[in-house]
C-alpha positions as CSV (number, residue, x, y, z in Angstrom):
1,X,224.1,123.5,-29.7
2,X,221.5,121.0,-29.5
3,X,220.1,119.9,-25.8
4,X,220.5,117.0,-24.6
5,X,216.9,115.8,-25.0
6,X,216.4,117.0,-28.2
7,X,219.3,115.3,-29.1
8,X,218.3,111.6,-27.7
9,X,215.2,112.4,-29.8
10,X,216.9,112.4,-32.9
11,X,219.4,109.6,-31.7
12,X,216.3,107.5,-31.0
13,X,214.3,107.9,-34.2
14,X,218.3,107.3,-36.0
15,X,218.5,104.0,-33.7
16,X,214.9,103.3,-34.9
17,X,215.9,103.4,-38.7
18,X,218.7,101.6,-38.2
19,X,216.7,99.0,-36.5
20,X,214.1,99.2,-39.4
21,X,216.4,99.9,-42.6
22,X,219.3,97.5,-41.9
23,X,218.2,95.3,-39.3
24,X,220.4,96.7,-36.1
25,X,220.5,93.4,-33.5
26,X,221.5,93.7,-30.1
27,X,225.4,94.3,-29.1
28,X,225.3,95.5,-32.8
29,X,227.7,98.5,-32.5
30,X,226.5,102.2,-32.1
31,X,228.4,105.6,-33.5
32,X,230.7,106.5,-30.2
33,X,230.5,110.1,-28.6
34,X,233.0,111.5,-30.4
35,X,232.1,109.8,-33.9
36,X,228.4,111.4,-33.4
37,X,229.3,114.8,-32.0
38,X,231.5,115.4,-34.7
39,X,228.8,113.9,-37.2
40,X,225.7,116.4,-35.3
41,X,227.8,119.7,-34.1
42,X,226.8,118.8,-30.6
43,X,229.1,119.1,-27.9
44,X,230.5,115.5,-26.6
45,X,228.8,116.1,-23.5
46,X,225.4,116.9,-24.9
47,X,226.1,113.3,-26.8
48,X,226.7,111.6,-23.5
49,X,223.9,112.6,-22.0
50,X,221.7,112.0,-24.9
51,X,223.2,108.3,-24.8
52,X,222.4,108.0,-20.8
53,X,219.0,109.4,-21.3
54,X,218.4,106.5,-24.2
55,X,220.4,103.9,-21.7
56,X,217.6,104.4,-19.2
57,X,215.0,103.5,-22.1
58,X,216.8,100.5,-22.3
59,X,217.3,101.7,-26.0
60,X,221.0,101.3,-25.6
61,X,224.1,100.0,-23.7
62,X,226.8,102.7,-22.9
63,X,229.8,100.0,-22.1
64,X,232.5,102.8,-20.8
65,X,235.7,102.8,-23.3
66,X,234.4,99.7,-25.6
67,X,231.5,101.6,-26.9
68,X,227.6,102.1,-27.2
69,X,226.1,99.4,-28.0
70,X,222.2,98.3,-29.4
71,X,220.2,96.8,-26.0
72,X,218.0,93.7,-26.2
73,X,214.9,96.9,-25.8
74,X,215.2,97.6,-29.6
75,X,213.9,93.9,-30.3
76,X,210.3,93.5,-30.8
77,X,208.8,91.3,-28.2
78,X,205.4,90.0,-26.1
79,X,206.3,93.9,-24.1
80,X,205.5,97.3,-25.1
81,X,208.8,99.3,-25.3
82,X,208.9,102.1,-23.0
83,X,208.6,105.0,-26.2
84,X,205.0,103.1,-27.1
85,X,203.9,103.0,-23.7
86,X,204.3,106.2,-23.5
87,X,202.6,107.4,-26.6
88,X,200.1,105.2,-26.1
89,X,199.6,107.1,-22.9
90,X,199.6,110.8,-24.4
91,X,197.1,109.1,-27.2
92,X,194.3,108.6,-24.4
93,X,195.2,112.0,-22.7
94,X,194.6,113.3,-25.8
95,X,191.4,111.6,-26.1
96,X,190.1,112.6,-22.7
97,X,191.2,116.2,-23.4
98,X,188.6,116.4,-26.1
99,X,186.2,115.0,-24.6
100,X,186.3,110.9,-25.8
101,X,185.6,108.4,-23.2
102,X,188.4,105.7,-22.8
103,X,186.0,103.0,-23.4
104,X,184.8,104.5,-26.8
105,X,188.4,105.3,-28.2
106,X,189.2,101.2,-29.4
107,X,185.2,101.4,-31.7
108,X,186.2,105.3,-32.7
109,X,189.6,104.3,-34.3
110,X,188.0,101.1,-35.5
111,X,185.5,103.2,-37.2
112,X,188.1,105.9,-38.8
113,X,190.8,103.8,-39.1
114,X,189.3,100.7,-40.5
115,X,186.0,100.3,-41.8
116,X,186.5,98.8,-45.0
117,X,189.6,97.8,-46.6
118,X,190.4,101.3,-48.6
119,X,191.4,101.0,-52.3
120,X,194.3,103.1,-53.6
121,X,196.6,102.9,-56.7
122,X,200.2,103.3,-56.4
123,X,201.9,105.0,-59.5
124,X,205.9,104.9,-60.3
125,X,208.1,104.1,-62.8
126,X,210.3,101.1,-60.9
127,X,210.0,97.7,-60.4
128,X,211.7,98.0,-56.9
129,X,210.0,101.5,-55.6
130,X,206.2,100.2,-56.9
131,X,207.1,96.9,-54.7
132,X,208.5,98.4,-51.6
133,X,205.7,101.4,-51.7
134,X,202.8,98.9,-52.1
135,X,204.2,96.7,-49.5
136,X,204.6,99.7,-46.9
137,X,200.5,100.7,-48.1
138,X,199.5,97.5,-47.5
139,X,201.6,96.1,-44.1
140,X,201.4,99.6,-42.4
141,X,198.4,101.1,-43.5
142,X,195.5,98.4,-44.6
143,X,194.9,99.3,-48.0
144,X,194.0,97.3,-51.0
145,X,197.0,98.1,-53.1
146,X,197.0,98.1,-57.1
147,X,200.2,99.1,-58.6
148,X,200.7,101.1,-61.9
149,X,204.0,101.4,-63.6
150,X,203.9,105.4,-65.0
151,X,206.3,103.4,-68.2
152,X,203.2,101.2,-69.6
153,X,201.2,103.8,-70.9
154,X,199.2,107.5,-70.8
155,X,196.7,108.5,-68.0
156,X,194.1,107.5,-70.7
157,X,195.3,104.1,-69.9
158,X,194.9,104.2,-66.4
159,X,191.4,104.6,-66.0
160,X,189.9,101.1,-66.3
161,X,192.4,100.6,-63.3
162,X,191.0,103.3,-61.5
163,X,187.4,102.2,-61.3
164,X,186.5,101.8,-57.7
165,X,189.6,103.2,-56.2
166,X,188.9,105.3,-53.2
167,X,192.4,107.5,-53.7
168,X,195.9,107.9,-55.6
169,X,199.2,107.5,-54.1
170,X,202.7,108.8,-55.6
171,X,206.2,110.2,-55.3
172,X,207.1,113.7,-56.1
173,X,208.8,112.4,-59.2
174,X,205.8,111.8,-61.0
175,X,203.2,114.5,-58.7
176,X,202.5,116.6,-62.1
177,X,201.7,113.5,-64.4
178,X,199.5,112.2,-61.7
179,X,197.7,114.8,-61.1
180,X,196.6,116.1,-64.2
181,X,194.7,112.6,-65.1
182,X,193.3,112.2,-60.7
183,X,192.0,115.9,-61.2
184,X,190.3,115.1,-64.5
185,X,189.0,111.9,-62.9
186,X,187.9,113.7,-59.8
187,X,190.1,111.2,-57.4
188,X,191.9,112.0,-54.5
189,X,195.8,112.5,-54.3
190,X,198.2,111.9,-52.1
191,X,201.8,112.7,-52.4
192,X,204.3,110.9,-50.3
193,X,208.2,111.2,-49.6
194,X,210.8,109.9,-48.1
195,X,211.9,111.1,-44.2
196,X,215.0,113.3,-44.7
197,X,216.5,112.4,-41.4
198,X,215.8,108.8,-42.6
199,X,218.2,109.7,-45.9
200,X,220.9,111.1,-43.9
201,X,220.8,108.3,-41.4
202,X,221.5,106.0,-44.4
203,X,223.9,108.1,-45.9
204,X,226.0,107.9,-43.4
205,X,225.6,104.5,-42.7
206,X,226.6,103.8,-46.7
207,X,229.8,105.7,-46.3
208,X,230.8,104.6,-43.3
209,X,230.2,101.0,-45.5
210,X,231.7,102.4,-48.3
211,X,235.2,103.3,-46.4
212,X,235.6,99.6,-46.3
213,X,235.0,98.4,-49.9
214,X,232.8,98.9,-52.9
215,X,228.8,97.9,-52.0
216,X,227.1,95.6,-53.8
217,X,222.9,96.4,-54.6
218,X,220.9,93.6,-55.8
219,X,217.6,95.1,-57.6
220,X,215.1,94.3,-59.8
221,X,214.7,97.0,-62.1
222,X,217.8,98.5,-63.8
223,X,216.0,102.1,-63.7
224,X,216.1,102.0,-60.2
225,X,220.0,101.9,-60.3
226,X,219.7,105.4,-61.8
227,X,217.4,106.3,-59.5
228,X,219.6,105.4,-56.5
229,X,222.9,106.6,-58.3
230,X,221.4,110.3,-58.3
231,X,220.3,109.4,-54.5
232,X,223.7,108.9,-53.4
233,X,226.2,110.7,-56.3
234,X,226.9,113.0,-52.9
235,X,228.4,109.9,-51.1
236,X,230.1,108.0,-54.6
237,X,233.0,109.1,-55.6
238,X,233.6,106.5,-58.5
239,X,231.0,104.7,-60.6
240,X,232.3,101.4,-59.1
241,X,232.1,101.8,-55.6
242,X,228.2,100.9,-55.9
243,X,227.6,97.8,-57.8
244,X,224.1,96.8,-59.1
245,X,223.1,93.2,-60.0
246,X,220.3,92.6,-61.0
247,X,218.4,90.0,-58.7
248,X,217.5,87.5,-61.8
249,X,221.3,87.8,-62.7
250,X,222.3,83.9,-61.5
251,X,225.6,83.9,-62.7
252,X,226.5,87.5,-60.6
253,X,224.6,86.3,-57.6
254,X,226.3,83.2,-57.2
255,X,229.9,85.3,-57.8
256,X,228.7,87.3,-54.9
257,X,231.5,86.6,-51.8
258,X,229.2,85.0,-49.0
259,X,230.8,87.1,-46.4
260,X,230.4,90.5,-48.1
261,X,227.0,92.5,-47.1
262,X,224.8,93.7,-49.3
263,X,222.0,95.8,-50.2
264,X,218.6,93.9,-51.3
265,X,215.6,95.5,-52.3
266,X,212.0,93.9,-51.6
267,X,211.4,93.7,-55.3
268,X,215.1,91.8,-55.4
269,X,214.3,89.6,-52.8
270,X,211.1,88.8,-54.5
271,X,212.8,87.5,-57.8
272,X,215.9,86.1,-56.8
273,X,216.3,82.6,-58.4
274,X,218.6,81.7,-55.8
275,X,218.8,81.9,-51.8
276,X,219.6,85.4,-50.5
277,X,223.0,86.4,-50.0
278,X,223.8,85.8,-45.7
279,X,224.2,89.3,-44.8
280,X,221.5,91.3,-46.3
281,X,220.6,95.2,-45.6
282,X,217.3,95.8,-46.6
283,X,216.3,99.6,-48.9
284,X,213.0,100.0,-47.8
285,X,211.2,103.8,-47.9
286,X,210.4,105.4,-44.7
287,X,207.9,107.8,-45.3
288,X,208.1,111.5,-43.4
289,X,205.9,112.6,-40.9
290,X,203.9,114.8,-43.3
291,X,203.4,111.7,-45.4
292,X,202.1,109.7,-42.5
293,X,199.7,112.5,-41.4
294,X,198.5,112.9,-45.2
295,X,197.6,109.2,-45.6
296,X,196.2,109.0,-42.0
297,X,194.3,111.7,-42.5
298,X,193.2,110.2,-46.3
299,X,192.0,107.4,-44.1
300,X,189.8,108.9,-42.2
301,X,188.3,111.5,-44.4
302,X,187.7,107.7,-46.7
303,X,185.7,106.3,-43.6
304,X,184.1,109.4,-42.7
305,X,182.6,109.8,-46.2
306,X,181.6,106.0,-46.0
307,X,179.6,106.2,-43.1
């Protein structure tokens, strides 16, 4: 049976995704205690005290019988929320314990972290994952970003779009192909993937959605829909409770029912030829902590060797 703290560690990273995946506001309605301890395998009072502990975070409001609800502390604002104050704090400690002065931390990360804007290639085979990948490398991480669709041609084509790239990023999907022409080329690889906790959270968020209707996608790139249909076969019992339109499909974007939520990929929202539908749930990837560390530590072996 899961403690209580280790338990409002995973409800905060779940409230986190939610806040990042599908755009959780405040008063937006949280799983109750007896929806979530049947969901985990913790006891209802482990969950209640997991909810209290996030309360006084200000992560969440417990609002007795009518539910837990998102707090205005999930917003992003002019404060630091009490989780990043707090690992801010155990960054210095850290940085003290080996011997870093304070003052020299802010040029040290400067130096590691962002010396030059790093080149890497990102290599896939859809429209909507090569958009939503490169966007994450480039907002979260500072790189110079050049995307290569695995579909338009062998490594041999590759490697006039390789020249001057500091390092290779892909999915396991394509790891093998990848690797065969980096290690002939003598680049660096790194292989990313997606959070697993991250997947489950938005598994259960689509069939909790899904118990109320069918779920409309709008994408760019009808591979993807195969992609995402072996994703979630676990969660679709029928073919048509997921439906996929394409995001340059006028005709079945203006069909769309104004007040039904859907599911919008970056590379969707990018080529819609109309407005986007008003209740939109962003797919985006969030990467697992071994695929943060891998790229952060990419990073700074790239500035190191630059120096």
């Amino acid at each position: 049976m899961l403690q209580s703290d280790a338990l409002a560690g995973r409800l905060r990273d779940r409230i986190l995704n939610l806040i990042h995946l599908w755009g959780l506001a405040p008063g937006d309605r949280l799983p109750g205690i007896r929806e979530l301890s049947a969901e985990t395998g913790a006891d209802h009072r482990a969950v209640a005290r997991a909810y209290k502990i996030l309360e006084a975070e200000g992560l969440v409001e417990v609002r007795g019988r009518s539910g837990v609800f998102a707090a205005q502390g999930v917003q992003s604002s002019g404060d630091l929320p009490h989780e990043t104050e707090r690992w801010v704090a155990a960054v210095l400690a850290e940085a003290r314990k080996r011997g870093i002065s304070l003052p020299a931390l802010p040029a040290l990360v400067q130096r590691l972290a962002a010396t030059d804007r790093l080149r890497c290639a990102f290599v896939e085979s859809t429209d909507d994952q090569l958009v939503a990948y490169c966007w994450e490398l480039s907002h979260g991480y500072g790189l110079d970003v050049v995307p290569i669709d695995l579909r338009t041609g062998s490594g041999e084509s590759w490697e006039a779009r390789l020249v001057g790239i500091n390092f290779v990023v892909t999915t396991p999907y394509h790891a093998a192909a990848v690797r065969s022409v980096t290690d002939s080329l003598g680049i660096p690889l790194a292989i990313i993937a997606i959070d697993p906790d991250a997947v489950r959270d938005v598994v259960g968020i689509l069939r909790q959605r899904l118990q109320q209707g069918p779920l409309t996608m709008i994408i760019a790139d009808p591979d993807f829909a195969a992609r995402l249909r072996t994703m979630y076969d676990s969660i679709v019992a029928r073919d048509d409770q997921i439906r996929f339109v394409l995001a340059h499909d006028r005709a079945a974007i203006a069909a769309l029912d104004p007040n039904e939520a859907v599911v919008l990929t970056r590379a969707g929202h990018a080529r819609l030829n109309t407005p986007a539908p008003p209740v939109c749930m962003l797919h985006a990837p969030l990467l697992s902590q071994a695929s943060v560390r891998e790229l952060c530590t990419m990073l700074v072996k790239q500035n190191m060797d630059s120096v």
